[in-house]
Backbone as a chain_set.jsonl record, in Angstrom:
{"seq": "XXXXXXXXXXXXXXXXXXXXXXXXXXXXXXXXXXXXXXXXXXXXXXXXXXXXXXXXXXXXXXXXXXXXXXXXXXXXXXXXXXXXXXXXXXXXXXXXXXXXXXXXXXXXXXXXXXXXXXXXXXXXXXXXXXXXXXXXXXXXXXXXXXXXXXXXXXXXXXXXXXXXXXXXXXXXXXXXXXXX", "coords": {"N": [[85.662, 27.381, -222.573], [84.656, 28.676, -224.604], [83.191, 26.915, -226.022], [81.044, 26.707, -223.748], [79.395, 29.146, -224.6], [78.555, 28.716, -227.094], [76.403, 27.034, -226.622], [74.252, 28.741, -225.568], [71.445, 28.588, -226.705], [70.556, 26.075, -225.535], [69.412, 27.38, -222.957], [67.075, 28.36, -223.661], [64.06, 27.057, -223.905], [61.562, 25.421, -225.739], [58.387, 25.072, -226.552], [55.775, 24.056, -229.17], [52.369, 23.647, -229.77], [50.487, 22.208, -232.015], [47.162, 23.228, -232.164], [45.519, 22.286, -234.212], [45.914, 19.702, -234.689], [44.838, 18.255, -232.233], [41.932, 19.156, -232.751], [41.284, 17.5, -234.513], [41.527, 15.576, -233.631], [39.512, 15.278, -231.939], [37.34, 15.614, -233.309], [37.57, 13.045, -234.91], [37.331, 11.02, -232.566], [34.636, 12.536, -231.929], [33.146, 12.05, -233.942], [33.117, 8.976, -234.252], [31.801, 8.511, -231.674], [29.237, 8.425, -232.315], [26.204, 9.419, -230.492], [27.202, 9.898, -228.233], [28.617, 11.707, -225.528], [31.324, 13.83, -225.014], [33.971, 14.18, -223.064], [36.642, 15.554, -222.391], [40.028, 14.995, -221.221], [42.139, 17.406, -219.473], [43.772, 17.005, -217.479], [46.675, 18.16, -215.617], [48.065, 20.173, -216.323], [46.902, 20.221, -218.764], [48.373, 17.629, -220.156], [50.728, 19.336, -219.94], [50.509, 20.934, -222.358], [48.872, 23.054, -222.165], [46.212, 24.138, -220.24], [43.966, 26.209, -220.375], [44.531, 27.346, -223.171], [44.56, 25.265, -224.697], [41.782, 23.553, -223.49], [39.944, 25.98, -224.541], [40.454, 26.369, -226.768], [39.268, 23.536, -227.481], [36.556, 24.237, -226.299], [35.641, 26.104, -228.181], [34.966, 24.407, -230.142], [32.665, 23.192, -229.226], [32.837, 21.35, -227.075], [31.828, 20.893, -223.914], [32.509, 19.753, -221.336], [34.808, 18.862, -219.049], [37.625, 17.189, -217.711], [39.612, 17.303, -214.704], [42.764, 17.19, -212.68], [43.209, 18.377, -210.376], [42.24, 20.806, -207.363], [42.916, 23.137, -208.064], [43.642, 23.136, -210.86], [40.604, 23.062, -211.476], [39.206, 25.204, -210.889], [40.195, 27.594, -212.009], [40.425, 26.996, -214.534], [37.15, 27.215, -214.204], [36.819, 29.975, -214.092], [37.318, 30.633, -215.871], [35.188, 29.664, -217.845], [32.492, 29.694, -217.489], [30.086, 28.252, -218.155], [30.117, 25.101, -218.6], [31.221, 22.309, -218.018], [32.481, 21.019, -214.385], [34.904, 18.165, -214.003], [36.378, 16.938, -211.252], [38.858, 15.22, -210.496], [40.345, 13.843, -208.181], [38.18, 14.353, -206.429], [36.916, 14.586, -203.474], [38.667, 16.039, -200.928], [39.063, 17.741, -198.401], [36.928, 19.756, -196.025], [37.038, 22.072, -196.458], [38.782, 22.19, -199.021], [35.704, 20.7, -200.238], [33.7, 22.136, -200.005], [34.687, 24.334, -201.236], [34.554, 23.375, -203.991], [32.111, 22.987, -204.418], [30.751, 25.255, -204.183], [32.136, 26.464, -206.462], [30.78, 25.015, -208.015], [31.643, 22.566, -209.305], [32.198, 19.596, -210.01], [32.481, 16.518, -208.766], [34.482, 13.537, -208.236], [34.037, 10.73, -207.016], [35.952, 8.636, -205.393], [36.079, 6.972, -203.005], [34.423, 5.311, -200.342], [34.844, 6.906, -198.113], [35.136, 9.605, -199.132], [32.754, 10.04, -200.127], [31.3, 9.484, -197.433], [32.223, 12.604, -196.938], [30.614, 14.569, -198.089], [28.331, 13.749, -197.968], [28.433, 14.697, -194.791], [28.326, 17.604, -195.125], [27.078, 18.658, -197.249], [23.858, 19.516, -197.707], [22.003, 19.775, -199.64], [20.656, 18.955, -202.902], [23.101, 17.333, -204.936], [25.652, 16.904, -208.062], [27.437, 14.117, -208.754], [30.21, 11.91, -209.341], [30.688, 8.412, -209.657], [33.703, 6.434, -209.393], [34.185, 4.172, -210.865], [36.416, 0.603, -210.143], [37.355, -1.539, -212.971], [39.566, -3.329, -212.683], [41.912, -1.754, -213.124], [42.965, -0.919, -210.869], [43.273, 1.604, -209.42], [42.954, 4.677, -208.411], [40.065, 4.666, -207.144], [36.901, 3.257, -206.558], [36.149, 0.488, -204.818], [34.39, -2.125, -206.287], [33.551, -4.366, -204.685], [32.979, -2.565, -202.266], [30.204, -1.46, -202.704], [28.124, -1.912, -201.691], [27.853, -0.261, -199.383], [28.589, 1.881, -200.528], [25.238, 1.857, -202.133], [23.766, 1.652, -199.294], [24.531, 4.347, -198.337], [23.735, 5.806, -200.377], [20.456, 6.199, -200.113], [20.654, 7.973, -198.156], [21.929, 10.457, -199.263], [21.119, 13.268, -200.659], [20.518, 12.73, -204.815], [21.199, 14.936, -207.412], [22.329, 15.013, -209.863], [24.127, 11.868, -210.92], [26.824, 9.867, -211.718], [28.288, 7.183, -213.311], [32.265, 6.072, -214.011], [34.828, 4.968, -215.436], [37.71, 3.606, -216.632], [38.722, 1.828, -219.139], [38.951, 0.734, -222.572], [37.452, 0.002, -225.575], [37.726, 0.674, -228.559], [39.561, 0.584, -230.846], [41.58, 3.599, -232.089], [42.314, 5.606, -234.902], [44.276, 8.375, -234.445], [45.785, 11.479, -235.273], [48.709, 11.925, -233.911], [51.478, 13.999, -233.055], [51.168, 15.338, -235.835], [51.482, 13.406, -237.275]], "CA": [[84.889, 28.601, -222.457], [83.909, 28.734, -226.284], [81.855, 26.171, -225.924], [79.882, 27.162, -223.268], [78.918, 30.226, -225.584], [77.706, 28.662, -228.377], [75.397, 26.381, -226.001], [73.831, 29.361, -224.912], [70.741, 28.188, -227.075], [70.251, 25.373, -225.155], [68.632, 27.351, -221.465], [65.68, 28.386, -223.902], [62.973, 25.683, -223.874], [59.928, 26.12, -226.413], [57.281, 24.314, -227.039], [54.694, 24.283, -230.036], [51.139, 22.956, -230.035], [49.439, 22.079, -232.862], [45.708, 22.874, -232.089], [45.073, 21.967, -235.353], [45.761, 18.142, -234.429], [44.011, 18.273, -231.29], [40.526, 19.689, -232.901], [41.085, 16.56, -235.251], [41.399, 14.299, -233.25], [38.533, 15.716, -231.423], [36.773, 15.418, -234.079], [37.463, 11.825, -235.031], [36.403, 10.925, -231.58], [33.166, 12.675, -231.739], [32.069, 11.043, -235.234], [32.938, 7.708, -233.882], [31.203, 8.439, -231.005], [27.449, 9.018, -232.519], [25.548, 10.596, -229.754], [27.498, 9.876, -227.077], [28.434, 13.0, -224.798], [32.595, 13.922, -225.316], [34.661, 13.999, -221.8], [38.309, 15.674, -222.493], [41.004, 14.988, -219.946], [43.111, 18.407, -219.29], [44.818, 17.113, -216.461], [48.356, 18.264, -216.033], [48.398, 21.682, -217.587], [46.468, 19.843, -220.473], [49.339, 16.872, -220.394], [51.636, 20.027, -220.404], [50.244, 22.152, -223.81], [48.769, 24.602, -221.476], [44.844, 24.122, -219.858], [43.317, 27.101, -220.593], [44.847, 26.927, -224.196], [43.543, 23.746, -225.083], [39.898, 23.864, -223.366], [39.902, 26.859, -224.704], [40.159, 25.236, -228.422], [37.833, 22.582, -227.488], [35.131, 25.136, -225.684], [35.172, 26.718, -229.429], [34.401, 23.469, -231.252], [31.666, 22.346, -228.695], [33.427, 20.38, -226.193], [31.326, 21.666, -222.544], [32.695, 18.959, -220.115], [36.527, 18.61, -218.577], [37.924, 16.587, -216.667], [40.971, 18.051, -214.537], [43.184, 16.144, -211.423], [43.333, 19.082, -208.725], [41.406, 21.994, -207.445], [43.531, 24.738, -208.054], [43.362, 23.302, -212.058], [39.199, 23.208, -211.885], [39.087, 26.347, -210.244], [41.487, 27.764, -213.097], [38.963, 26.341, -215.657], [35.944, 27.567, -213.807], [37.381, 31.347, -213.55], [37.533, 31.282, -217.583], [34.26, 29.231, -218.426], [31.446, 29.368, -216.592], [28.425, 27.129, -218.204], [30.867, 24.252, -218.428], [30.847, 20.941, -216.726], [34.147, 20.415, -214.895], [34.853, 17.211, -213.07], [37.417, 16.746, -210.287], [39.352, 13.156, -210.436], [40.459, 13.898, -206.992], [37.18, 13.994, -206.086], [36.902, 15.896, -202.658], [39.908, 15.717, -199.833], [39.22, 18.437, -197.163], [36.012, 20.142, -195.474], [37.399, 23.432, -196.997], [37.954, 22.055, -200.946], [34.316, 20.171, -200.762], [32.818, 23.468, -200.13], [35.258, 25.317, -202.63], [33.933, 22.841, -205.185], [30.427, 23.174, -204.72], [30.689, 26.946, -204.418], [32.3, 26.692, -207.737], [29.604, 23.725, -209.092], [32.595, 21.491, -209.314], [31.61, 18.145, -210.085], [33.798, 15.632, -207.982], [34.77, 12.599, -209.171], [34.082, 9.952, -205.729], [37.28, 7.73, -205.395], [36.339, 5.733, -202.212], [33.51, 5.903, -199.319], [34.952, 8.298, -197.19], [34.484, 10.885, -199.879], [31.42, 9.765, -199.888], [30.542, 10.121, -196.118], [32.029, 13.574, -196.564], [29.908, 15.117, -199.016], [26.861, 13.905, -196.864], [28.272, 15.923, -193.982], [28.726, 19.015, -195.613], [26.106, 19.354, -198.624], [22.711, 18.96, -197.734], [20.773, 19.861, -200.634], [20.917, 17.631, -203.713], [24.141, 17.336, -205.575], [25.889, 16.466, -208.574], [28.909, 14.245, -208.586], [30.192, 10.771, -210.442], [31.249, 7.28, -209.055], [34.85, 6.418, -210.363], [34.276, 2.658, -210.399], [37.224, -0.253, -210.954], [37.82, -2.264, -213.385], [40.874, -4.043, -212.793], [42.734, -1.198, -213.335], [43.724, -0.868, -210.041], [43.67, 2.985, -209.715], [42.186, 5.586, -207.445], [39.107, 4.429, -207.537], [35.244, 3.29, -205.881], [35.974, -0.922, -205.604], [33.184, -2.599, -206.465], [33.102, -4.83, -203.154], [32.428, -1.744, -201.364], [29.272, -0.686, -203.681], [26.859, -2.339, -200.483], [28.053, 0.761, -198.504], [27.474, 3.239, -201.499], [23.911, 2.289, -202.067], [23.098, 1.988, -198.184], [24.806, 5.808, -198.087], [22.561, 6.645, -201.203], [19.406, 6.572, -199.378], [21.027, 9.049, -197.249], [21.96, 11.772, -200.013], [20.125, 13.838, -201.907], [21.173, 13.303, -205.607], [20.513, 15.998, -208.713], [22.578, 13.98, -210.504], [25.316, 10.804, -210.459], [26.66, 8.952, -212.919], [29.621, 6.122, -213.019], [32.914, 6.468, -214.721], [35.928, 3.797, -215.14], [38.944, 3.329, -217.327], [38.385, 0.796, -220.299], [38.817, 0.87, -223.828], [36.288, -0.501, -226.013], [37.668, 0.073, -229.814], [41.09, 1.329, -230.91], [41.251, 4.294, -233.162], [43.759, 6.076, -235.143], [44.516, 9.288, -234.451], [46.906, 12.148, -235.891], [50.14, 11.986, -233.282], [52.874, 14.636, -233.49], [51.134, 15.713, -236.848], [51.354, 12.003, -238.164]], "C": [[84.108, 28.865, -223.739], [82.732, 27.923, -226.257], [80.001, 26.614, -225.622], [79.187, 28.172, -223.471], [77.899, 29.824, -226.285], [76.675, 27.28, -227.724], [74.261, 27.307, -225.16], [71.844, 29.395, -225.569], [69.869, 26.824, -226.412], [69.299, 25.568, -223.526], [67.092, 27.718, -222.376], [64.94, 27.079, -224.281], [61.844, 26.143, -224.461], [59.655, 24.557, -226.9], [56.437, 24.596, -228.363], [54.149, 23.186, -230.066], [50.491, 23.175, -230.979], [48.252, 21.685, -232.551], [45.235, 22.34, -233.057], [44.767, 19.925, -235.219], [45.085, 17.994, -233.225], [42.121, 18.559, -231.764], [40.496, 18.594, -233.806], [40.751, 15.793, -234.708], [40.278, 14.096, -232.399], [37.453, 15.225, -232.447], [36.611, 13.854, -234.941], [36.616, 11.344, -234.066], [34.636, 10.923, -231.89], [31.936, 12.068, -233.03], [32.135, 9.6, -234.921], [32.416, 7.16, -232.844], [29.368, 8.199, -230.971], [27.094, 10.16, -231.323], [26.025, 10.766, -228.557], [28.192, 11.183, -226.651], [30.851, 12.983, -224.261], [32.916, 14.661, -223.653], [36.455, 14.682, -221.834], [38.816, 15.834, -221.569], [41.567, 15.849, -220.325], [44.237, 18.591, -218.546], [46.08, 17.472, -216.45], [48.659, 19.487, -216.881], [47.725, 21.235, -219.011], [47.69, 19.239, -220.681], [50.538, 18.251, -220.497], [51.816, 21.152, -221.781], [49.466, 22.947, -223.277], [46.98, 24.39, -221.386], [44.209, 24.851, -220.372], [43.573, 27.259, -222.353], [43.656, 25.934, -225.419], [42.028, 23.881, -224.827], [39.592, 25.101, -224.222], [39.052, 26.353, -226.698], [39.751, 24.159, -228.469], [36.695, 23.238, -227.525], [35.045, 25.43, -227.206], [34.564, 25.539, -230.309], [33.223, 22.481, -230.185], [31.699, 21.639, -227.513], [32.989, 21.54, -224.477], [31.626, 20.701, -221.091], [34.194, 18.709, -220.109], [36.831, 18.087, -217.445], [39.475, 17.946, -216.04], [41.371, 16.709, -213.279], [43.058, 17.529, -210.178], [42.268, 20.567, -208.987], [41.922, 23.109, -208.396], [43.203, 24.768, -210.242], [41.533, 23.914, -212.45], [38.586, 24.63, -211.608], [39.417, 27.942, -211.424], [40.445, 28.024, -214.515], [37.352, 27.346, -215.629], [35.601, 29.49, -213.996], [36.621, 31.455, -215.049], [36.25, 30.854, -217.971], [33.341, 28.753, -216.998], [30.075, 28.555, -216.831], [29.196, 26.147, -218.802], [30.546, 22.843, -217.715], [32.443, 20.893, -216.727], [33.998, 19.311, -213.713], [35.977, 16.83, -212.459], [37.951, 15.669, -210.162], [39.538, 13.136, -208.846], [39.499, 13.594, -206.191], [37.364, 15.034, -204.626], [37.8, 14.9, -201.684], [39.736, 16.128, -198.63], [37.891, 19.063, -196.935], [36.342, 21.172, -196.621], [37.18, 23.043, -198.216], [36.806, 21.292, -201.048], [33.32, 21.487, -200.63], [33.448, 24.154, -200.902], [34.157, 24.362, -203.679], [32.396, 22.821, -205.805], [29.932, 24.852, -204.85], [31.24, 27.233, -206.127], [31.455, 26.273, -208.993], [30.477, 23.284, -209.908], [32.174, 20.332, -208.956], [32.435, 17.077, -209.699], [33.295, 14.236, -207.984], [34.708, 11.313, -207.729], [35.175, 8.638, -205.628], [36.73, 6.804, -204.085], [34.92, 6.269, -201.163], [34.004, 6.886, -198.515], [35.136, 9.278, -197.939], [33.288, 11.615, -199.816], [30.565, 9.904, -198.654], [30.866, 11.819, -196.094], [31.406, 14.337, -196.978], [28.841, 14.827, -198.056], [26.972, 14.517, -195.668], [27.97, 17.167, -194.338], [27.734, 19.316, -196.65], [24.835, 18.615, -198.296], [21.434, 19.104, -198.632], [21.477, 18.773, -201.756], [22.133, 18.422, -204.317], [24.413, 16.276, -206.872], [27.478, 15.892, -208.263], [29.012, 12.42, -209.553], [31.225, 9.42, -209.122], [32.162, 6.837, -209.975], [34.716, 4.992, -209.596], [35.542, 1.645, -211.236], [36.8, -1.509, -211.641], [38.815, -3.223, -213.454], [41.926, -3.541, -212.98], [43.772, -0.781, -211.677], [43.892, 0.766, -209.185], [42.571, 3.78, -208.839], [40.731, 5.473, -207.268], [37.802, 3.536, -206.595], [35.507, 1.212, -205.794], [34.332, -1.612, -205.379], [32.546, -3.509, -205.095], [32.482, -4.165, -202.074], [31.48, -1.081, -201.615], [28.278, -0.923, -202.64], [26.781, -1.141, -199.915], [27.757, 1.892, -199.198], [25.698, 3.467, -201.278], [23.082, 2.252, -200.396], [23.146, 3.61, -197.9], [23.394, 6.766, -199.15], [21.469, 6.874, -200.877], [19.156, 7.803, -198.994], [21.06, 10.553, -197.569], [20.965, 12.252, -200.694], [20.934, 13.648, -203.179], [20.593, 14.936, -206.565], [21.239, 15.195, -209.309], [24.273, 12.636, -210.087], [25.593, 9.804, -211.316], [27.995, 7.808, -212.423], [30.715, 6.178, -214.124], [34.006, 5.115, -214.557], [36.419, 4.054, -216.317], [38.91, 1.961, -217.809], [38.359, 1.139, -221.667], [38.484, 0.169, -224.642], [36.767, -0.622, -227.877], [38.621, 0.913, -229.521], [41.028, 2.461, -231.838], [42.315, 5.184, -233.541], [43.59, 7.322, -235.343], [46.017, 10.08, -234.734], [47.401, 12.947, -234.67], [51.227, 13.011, -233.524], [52.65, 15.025, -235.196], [51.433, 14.494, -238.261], [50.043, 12.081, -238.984]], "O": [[82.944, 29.264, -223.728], [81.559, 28.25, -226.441], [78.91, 26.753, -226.175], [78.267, 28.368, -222.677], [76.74, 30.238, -226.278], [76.227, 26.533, -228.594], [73.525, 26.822, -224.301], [71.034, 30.107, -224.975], [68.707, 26.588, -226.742], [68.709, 24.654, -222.949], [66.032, 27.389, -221.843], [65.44, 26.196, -224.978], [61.153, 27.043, -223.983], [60.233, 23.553, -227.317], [56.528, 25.801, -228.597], [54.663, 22.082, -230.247], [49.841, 24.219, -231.049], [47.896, 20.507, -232.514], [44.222, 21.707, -232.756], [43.82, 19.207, -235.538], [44.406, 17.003, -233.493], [41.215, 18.127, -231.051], [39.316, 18.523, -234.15], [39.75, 15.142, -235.006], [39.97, 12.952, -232.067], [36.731, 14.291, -232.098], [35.568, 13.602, -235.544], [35.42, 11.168, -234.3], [33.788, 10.039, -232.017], [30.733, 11.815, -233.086], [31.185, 8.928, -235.325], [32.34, 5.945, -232.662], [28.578, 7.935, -230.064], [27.506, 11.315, -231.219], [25.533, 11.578, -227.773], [28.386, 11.898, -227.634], [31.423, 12.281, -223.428], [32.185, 15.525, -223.169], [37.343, 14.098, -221.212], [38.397, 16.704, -220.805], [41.86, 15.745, -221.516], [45.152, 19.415, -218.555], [46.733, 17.054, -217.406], [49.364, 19.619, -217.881], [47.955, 21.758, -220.101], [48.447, 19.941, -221.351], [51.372, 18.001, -221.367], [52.759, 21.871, -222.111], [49.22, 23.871, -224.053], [46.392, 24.481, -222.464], [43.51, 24.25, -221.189], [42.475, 27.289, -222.909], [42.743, 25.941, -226.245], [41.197, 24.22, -225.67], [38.467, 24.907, -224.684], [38.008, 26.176, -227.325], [39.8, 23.601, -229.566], [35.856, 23.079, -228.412], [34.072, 24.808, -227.631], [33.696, 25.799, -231.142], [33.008, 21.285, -230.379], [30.657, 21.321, -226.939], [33.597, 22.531, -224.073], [31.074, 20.907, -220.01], [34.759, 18.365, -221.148], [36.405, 18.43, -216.342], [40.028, 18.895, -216.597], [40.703, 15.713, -213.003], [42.748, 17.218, -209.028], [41.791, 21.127, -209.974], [41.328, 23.748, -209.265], [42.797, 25.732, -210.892], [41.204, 24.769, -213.272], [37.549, 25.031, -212.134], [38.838, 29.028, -211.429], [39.986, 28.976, -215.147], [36.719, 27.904, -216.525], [34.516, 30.071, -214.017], [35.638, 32.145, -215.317], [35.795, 31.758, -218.672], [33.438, 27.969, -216.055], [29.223, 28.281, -215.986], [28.959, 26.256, -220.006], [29.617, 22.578, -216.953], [33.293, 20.819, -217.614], [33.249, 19.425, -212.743], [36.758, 16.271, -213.229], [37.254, 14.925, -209.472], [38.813, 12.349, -208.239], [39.649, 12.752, -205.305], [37.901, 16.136, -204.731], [37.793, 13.673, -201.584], [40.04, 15.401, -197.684], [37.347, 18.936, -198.032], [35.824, 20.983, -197.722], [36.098, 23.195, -198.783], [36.67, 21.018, -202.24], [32.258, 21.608, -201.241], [32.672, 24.872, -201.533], [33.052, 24.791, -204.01], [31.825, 22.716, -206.89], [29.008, 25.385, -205.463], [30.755, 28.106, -206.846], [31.339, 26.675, -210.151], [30.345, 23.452, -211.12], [31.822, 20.012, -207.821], [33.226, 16.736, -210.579], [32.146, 13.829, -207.81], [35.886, 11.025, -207.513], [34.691, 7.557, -205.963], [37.075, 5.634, -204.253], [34.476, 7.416, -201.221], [33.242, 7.832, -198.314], [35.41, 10.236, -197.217], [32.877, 12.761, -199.634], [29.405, 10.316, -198.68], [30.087, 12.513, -195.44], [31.412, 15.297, -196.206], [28.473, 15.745, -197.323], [25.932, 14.971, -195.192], [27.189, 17.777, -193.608], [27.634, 20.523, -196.873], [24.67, 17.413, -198.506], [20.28, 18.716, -198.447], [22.446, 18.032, -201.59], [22.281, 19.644, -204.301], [23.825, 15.2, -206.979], [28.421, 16.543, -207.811], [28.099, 11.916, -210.207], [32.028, 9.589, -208.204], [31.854, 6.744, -211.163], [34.95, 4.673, -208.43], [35.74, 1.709, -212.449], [36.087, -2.371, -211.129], [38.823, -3.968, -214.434], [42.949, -4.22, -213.067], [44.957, -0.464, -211.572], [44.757, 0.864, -208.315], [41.419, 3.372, -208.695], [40.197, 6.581, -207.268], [38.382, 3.146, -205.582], [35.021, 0.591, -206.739], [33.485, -1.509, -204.491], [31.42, -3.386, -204.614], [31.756, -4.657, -201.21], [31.424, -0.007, -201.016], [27.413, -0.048, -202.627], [25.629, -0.716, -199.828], [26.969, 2.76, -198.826], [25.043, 4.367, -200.752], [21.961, 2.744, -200.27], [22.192, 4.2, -197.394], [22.613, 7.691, -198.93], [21.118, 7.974, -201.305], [18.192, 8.547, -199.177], [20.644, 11.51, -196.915], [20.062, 11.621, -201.243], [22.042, 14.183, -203.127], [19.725, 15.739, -206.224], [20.58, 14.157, -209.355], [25.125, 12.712, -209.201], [24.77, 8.955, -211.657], [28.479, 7.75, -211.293], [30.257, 6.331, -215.257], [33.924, 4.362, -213.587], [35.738, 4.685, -217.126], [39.045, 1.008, -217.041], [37.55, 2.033, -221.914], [39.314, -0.738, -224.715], [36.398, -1.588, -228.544], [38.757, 1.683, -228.57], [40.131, 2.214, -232.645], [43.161, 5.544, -232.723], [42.862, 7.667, -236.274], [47.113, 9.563, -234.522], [46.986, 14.046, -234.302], [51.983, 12.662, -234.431], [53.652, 15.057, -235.91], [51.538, 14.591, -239.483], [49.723, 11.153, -239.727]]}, "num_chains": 1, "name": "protein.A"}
């Protein structure tokens, strides 16, 4: 019984985020980037240090584009920052969230052709959205074999804009970890 007293420290659970290492490492990034145009993944509550948080302390140092994985996060996002770019990995699932997303000017992330045919039901003026193409990674994603059927569909859409996205890493770089 004693015990289980002095373990009574153990049901609280805290966290601390150092924004401070996050706006660094942000900042490494974006000098080793030159001009190129900065993309931060939030997915996951922001890996779990809290979405709104985090973007939050990006949005202040410049950072206007986010990725997220589900509506309810981009939506979340969208509430708090409105001249933003946010982009949906999910990409669109249901009649209902492809019209949430465009009502929000949620930028959805196209994982496979039948995304892709549904967006041309449902949105007939031009749109923005991004082709999540593989690499070899294997992963939710646009395969390249099936790119014949994209650009015959592209005809079809109107864009405003469309870009291509994939998972690859190009140079290694050392960033400050756990305040390393």
């Amino acid at each position: 019984m004693m015990m289980q007293n002095n373990l009574h420290f153990l049901d609280r659970k805290i966290i601390e985020i150092n924004t401070n290492n996050l706006i660094h490492n942000y900042k490494i990034i974006k000098k080793r980037s030159s001009n190129a145009e900065i993309l931060c993944v939030v997915k996951g509550d922001a890996y779990g240090h809290g979405l709104i948080e985090c973007s939050s302390k990006l949005y202040s140092h410049g950072v206007k584009n986010f990725y997220v994985a589900r509506i309810d996060d981009a939506i979340r996002l969208r509430n708090q920052f409105k001249s933003i770019n946010i982009y949906l990995l999910a990409g669109v699932i249901s009649r209902s969230d492809t019209e949430e997303i465009f009502k929000k000017k949620i930028i959805p992330i196209i994982n496979n052709f039948e995304q892709l045919q549904l967006i041309k039901k449902i949105k007939k003026s031009p749109i923005k959205f991004v082709i999540h193409a593989d690499t070899g990674m294997n992963r939710l994603v646009f395969k390249i074999m099936k790119w014949t059927n994209y650009f015959n569909l592209q005809t079809q859409i109107r864009f405003y804009q469309s870009s291509l996205t994939f998972h690859q890493v190009t140079k290694k770089m050392k960033l400050n970890r756990c305040g390393n």
